[in-house]
N, C-alpha and C positions, 0 to 999 in steps of 0.2 A: 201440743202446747206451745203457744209464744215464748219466746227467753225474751227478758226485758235486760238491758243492758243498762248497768249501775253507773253512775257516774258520782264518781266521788270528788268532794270540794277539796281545794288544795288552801291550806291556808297559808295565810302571806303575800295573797298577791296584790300588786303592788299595783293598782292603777296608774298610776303617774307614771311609773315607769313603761306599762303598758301604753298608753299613749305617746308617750315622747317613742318607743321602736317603733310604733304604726308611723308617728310623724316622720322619724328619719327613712322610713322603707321606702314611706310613698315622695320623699322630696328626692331621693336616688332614683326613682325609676324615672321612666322614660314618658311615664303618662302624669306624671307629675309637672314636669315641665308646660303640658301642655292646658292652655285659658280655659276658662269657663267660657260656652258658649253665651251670646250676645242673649240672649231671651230668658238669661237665670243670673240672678246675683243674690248673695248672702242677705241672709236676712241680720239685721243689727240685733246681738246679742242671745244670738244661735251657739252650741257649746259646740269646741274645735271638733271632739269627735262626730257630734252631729254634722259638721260642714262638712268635715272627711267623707261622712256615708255619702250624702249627699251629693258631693262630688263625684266621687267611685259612681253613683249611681247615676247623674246626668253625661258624665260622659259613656257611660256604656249603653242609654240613650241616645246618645249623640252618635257613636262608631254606627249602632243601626242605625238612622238616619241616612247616615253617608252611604253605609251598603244598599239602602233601599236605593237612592238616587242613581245608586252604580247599577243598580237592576235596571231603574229607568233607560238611564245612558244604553245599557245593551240593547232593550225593547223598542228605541229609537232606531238602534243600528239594526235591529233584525227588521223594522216596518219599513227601513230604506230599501232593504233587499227584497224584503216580499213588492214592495212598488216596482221594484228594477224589473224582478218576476214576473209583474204582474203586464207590465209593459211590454214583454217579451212575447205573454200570452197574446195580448190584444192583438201583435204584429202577426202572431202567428197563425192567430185565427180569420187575420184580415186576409192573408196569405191563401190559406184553405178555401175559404169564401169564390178570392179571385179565382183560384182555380177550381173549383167544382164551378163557377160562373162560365171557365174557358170550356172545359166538357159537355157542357149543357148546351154549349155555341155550335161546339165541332160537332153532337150526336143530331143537332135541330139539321145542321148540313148534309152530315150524311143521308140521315133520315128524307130532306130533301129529293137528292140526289139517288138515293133507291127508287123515292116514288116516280121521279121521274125516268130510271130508266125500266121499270115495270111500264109506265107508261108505253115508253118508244117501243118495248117490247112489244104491249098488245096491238100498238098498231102495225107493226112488222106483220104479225101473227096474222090481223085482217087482213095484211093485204097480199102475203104467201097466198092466203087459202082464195080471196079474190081471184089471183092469178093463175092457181091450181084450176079451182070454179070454171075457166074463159079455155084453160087450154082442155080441159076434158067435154069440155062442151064444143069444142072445135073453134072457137071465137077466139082468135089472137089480135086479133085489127083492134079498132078504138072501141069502147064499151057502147053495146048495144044502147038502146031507149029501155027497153025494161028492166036493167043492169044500172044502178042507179054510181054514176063514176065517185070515185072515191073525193071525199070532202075535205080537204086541205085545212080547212079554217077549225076542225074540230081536233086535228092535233095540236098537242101540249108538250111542253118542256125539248128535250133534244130532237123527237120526233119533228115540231114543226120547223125544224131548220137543213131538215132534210127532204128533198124533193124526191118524187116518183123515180127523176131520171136519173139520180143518184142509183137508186134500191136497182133497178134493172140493168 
């Protein structure tokens, strides 16, 4: 079961008096002191306690207001940092870029630089076995007519900057 809580009327009380303490509580405090905002003014021949509520209630409208704008003010200062953030990212992505840009340079190099020494290789290798070929066959002098001599013009990369007379 609910209990309902009785309130009992007290007799004698004194409105006027009641208002005049509400008037002197709120002229001592500290938010008394403080104007109505610029967008509300009394209405001509509004009763004081109604102006009190009123009051009491546009400035505790107003206090929100002000904390709302104070949340503003923060979410200004936190989208300054996420931009500062966000600047930092862009640097550092330009950064990664440039460099997997540099790796892609140096492996195109190397890459290069294998095929070409595979190359000189296979033509080492022809011309060992050429030379293996002439001496088991007894022919050391200059290459026979049916011994077709070796082609100079068909080596590539290190290989053609090395001559016959180098290899022997």
């Amino acid at each position: 079961m609910a209990s309902v809580e009785v309130l009992h009327r007290r007799e004698g009380v004194n409105l006027l008096q009641l208002e005049a303490d509400i008037a002197s509580g709120v002229t001592d405090s500290p938010i008394a002191s403080l104007s109505l905002p610029d967008y509300v003014e009394h209405t001509e021949g509004v009763s004081r306690v109604g102006a009190l509520s009123a009051e009491a209630v546009i400035r505790d409208y107003e206090f929100a207001a002000k904390e709302i704008e104070a949340m503003g003010a923060e979410l200004i200062d936190a989208a300054r940092k996420c931009e500062a953030l966000t600047a930092q990212v862009h640097d550092a992505i330009a950064f990664m870029r440039e460099t997997a840009a540099g790796y892609r340079e140096e492996g195109r190099k190397i890459f290069k630089r294998i095929e070409e020494c595979a190359m000189f290789t296979e033509d080492v290798r022809k011309t060992c076995e050429q030379v293996k070929r002439r001496m088991t066959e007894g022919s050391v002098g200059p290459f026979s007519d049916d011994e077709p001599a070796p082609q100079e013009s068909k080596l590539s990369g290190i290989a053609a900057h090395v001559s016959l007379n180098e290899i022997r």
